[in-house]
N, C-alpha and C positions, 0 to 999 in steps of 0.2 A: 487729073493726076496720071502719072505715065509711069509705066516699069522702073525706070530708073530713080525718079521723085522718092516713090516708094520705098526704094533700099536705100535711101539717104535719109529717108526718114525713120528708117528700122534702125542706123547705124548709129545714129542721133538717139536714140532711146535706148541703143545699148548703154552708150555715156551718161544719159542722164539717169537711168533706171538703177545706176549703182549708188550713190550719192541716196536715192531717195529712196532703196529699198534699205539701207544704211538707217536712215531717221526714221521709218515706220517700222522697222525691225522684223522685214519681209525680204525674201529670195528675191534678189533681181531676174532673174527665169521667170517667174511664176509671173512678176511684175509686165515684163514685155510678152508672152500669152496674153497676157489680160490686154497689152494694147494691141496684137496683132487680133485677138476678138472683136474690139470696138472698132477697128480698120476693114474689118471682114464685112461688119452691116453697112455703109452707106454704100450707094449703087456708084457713085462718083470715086470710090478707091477701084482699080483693076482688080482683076482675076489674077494670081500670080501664076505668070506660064513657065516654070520648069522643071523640064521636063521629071518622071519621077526617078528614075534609072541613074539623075544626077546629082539628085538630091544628098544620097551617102558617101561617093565620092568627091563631092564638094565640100562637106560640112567638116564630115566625122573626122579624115586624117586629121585636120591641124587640132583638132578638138579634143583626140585623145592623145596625141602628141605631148601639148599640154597636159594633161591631166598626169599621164606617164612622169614628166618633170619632176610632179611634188610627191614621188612616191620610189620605192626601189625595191631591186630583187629583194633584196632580206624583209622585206614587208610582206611580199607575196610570197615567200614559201615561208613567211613564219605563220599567214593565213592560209594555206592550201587547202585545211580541210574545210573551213568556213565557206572558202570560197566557193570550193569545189560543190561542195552541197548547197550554194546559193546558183553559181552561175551557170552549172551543170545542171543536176539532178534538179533544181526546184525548175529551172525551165523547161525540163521535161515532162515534170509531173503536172507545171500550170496547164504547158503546152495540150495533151492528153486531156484534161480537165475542164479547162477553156472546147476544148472539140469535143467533146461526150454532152455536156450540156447543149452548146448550140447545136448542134446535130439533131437532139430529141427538144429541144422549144423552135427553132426558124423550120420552119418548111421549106423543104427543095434544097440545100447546099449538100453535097456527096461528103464522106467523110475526109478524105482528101481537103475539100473545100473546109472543111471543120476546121480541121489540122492546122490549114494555111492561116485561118483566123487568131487558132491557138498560139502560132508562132509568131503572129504578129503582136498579140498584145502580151506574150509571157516575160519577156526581159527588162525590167527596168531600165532607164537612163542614166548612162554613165555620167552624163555632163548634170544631169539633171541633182542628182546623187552625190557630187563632189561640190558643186555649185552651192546645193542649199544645206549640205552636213556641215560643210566647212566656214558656212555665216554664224553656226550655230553653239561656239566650243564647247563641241561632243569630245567627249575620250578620243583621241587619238586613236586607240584601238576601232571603235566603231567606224571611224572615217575610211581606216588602213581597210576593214572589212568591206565595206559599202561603195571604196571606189575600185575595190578588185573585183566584188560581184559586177560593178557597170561594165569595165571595160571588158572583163572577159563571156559575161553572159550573152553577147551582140554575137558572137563566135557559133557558140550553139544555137541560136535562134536563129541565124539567117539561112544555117544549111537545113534548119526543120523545115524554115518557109520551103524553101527551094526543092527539098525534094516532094513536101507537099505538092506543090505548085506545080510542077513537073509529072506527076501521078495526076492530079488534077483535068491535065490539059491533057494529056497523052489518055488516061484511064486508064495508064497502067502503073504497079506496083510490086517492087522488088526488096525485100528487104535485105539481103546480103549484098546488093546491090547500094543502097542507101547506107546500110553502115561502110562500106570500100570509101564512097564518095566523102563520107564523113571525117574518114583515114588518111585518104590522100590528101582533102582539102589540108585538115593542120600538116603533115609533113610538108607539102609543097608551103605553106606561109614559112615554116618554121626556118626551111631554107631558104629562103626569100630572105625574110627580117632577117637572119645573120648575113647574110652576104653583103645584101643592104648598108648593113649596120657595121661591118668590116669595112668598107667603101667607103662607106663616106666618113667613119672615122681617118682613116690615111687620107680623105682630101681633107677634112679639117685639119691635122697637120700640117698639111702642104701650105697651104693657105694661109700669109702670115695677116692679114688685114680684118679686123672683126667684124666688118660688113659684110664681107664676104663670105664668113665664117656662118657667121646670123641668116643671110641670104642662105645658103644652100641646107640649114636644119628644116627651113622652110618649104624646100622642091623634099626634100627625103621622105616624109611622112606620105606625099603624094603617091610619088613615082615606089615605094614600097606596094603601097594600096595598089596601084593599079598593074603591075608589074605581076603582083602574087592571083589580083582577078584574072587574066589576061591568061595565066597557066593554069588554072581554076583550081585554085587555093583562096581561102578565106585572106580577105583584103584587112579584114579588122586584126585579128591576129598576127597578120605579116607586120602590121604598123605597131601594135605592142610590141612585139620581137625586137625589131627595129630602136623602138624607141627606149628599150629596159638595154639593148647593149650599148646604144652611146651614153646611155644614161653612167652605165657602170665604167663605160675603157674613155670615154672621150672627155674626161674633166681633166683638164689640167690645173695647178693646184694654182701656177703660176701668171694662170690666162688671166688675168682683172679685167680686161678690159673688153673681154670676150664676156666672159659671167655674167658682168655688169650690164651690157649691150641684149644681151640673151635675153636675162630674166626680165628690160623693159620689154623689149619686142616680144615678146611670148607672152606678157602679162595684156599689152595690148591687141594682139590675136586672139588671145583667149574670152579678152571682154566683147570683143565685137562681132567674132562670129557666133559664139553663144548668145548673142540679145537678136542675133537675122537667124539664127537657128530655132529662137523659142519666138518670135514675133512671125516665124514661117507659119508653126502649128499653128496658131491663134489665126492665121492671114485662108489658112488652109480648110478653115472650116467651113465656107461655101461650103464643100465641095458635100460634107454631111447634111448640111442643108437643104442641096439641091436634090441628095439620094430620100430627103423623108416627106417632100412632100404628098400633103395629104395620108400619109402614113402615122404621125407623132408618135400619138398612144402606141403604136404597135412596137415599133421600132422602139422607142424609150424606153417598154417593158424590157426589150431581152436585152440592150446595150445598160438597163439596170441588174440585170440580173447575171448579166457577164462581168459586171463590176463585183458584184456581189461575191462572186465565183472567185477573179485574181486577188481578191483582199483576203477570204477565207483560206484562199489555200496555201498563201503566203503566212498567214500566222498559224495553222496549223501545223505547215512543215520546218518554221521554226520551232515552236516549243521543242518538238524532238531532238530537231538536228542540233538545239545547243544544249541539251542534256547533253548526248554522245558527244559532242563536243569537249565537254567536260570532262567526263568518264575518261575518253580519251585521252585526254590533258592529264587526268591526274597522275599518269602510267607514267608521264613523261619527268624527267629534267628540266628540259630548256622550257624557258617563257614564250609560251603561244600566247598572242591577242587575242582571246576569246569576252565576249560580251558575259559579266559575272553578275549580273543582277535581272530579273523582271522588268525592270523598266527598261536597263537597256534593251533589250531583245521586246518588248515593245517600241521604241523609240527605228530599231530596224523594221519592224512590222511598217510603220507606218511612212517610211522613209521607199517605201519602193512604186517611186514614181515614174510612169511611162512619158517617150518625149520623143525626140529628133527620129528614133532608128525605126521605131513603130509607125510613124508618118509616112514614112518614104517607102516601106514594105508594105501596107493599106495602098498608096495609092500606086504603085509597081504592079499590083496585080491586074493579071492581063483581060483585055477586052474578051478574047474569044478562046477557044479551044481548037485542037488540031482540026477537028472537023467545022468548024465555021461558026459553033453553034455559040450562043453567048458564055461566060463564063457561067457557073451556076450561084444565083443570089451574090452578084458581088457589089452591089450598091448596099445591100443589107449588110456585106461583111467590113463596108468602107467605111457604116455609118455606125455600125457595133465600136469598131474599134478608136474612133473618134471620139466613140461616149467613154470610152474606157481611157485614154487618152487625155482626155476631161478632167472628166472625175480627179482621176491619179494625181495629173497633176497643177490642176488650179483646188482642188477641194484638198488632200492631203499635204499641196506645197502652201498653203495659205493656212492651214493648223498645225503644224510639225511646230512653227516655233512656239507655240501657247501648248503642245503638248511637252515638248521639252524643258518648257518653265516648270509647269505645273508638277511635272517627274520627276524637276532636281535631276536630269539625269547631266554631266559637268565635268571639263575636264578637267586631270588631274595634274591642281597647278602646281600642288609642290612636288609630287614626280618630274613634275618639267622643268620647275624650278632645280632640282638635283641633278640632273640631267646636264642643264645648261653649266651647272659650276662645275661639275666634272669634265665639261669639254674646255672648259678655261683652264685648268689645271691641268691639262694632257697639254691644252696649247701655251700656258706657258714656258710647262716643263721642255715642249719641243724645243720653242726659243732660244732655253739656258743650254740645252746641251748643244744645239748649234754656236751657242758664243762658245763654249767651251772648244768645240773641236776649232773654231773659226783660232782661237788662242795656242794651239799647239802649232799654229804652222805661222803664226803671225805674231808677233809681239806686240802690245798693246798697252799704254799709257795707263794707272793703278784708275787713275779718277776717269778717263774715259771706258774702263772695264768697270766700274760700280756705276758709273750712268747707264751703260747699257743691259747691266743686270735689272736697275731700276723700269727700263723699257721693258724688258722680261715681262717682269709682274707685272706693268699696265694694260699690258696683250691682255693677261688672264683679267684682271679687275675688269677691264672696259665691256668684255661678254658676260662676268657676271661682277658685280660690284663689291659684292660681301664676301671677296675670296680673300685670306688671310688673317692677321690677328689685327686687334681693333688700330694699334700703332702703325700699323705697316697701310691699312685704310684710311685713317687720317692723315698718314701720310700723301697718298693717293689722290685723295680730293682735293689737299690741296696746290698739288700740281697739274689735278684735273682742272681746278680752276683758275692756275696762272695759264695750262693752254686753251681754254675756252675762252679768254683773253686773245691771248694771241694770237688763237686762230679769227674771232672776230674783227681786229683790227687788222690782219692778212686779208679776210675775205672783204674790205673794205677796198682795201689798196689794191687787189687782183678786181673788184669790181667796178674801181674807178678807168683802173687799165682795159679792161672789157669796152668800156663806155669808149675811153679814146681809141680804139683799135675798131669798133661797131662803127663812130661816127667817120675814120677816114673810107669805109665804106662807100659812101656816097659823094667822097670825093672826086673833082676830075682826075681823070687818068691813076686810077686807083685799080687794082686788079682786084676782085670779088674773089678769084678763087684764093691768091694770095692770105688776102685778110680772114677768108674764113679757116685757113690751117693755120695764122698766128692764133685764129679764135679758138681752134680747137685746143690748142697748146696750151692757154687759158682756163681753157675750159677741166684738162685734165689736170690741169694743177690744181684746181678749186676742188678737186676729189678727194686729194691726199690727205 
């Protein structure tokens, strides 16, 4: 089996790992882990060669890109302090935490070398995180919480590694120096992600073809990332930036076919590079493997006892933080998404799985030091954080759903239910007063102006069904069911036309390109 085999086979169990983590009522992540493990032992699968430096600019852009999608600014500043006390401060306190221990249990790693470890395993996975909360219908709130600690906690932890890492190698350390770098990295992303994000909004305008349109959200996430590294600003950050201002300026209400086009192709990026992103870890584990031989016992002690460490200090520094939380909340007016019960704030506890960004930071860390000498203990710091890496996330993503049973913790369906009929009634209402203004400048037939009031209302019913009085509903359904009629016998006869339009295809002197734009035309009619 050859490099390429491999990723065809990872890409292959990204597809299939969703279907079957669906029927066993398992995170498909956790699922392709477990097959990059079983991939890792036979001697006949390869070593996966790359490099590690490319690992997070390969993966993470389109990965958070995505995740950005299902989420928006009023999420994140309605969570700032949650966040800010998960993705912030708790990765500084694990950070810290994580390096005080190992520093007094492993012998030989400098504290620097601590640090570097600490920063590798402090941050949860954002993909990891959105992936397995949202198989799970958690509260909405917890989700809103859990995917703004992933994406923004990668922010803070790569510039700990780094200037760990940098102290490390050099043996020397600055700490007004380390907070500057810390400064300029987010300013430099901040202006990066808008610029970005201004850019390539006006060429989405420009650009009247949705391929096209689809095509280039796809280079942005990139060339943001590497763009904001390249002036040494945080690449992860530049790509949130990025991705919360097209999120907010670049929808058009009126793009269908861009939307449409979007949210498959995004849906399919998202599923396949997260099943080669979490069958990487699993595939990656040689590499711990090869650091413990004849070591076990020793090694398993502290990469248990480093687990031991990021799970404690994670539920420690919740309890507090969502008291104050609260406290806080209570001062306020507006509705913060704060976790209101024990369980849920259990349910986060156990929700902070390590994954993609911790892999690539473990294995980045450099062979030697300025002076030649090797790094200090860094097979032991590759093979800590692989156990912790583990643990996280094959042991707490393979219990999260039987602890979220067992919790009742659930979301809130008739909130969303209320929720959804109030957006029906905004949008019918919009409807009516569009026929209205459309009538002061056009005159319009009495029966063709109560037909189109009656479309009104079917906007609002078709998003939620139980909107108006019981007469005006039964009225509804059963015009819902003279057009579920008639759109069955339409998509009949546009299927039959499909078939005869498909088969001059392969007729002689037939133009393929031709036939495939009557087929699209077909095609988009079969939407309406």
């Amino acid at each position: 089996m050859d490099q390429l085999a491999l990723l065809l086979l990872l890409l292959l169990g990204a597809v299939v790992s969703v279907p079957i983590g669906d029927r066993l009522g398992l995170p498909a992540p956790v699922l392709m882990t477990l097959l990059g493990i079983a991939l890792a032992l036979p001697d006949f699968v390869p070593n996966v060669n790359i490099p590690p430096q490319l690992i997070l600019p390969a993966l993470l852009p389109p990965l958070l890109y995505a995740a950005v999608r299902r989420t928006s600014w009023r999420q994140f500043t309605a969570n700032k302090r949650p966040i800010f006390l998960l993705a912030v401060a708790l990765v500084f306190v694990t950070t810290v935490s994580v390096a005080a221990v190992a520093h007094s249990i492993v012998p030989g790693p400098s504290v620097a070398a601590a640090v570097a470890l600490g920063a590798v395993v402090a941050p949860p996975d954002p993909v990891a995180a959105t992936a397995v909360a949202g198989q799970l219908g958690l509260p909405r709130r917890l989700v809103s919480i859990l995917e703004g600690e992933g994406l923004f906690n990668d922010v803070t932890a790569i510039v700990l590694y780094h200037v760990a890492i940098a102290a490390a190698v050099t043996g020397t350390f600055s700490l007004p120096r380390a907070l500057l770098e810390l400064a300029l990295s987010a300013v430099v992303a901040l202006l990066v992600g808008m610029a970005l994000g201004w850019v390539a909004n006006k060429l989405i305008g420009l650009l009247e073809d949705a391929t096209l349109q689809v095509g280039l959200t796809l280079l942005v996430p990139y060339a943001s990332y590497v763009l904001a590294e390249e002036l040494h600003g945080s690449g992860v950050l530049a790509v949130l930036v990025t991705a919360l201002f097209l999120a907010e300026y670049a929808s058009d209400p009126d793009d269908v076919l861009m939307r449409l086009a979007g949210h498959t192709f995004w849906d399919v990026v998202d599923t396949l590079v997260t099943g080669v992103a979490f069958g990487l870890i699993g595939l990656e584990l040689h590499h711990a493997i090869r650091t413990a031989a004849g070591r076990w016992g020793e090694m398993l002690g502290w990469a248990a006892a480093i687990v031991a460490v990021v799970v404690l200090v994670r539920l420690l520094w919740l309890l507090p933080a969502t008291w104050l939380t609260k406290r806080l909340h209570a001062r306020r007016d507006y509705d913060e998404e704060i976790p209101t019960s024990w369980r849920e704030t259990v349910v986060m506890w156990w929700s902070g799985m390590r994954g993609v960004a911790s892999v690539a930071l473990a294995l980045a860390i450099p062979l030697t030091m300025d002076n030649g000498a090797p790094f200090p203990d860094r097979n032991e710091i590759v093979f800590i954080a692989f156990g912790v890496i583990m643990a996280t996330l094959v042991l707490q993503g393979l219990t999260l759903p039987l602890l979220v049973k067992r919790l009742g913790v659930r979301a809130d369906t008739v909130g969303e239910k209320e929720f959804e009929r109030g957006l029906a009634i905004r949008a019918a209402k919009a409807a009516k007063r569009r026929l209205k203004e459309i009538e002061e400048v056009e005159e319009l037939p009495e029966e063709l102006t109560e037909q189109l009031l009656r479309r009104a209302f079917d906007i609002g019913a078709r998003i939620s069904p139980d909107l108006g009085d019981e007469e005006r509903r039964e009225a509804h359904v059963q015009r819902a069911q003279r057009l579920r009629r008639l759109r069955r016998i339409q998509g009949e006869m546009l299927s039959a036309a499909r078939h005869e339009v498909l088969a001059a295809r392969s007729e002689p002197g037939a133009d393929p390109e031709i036939v495939d734009r009557v087929l699209r035309h077909l095609d988009v009619r079969s939407l309406r």
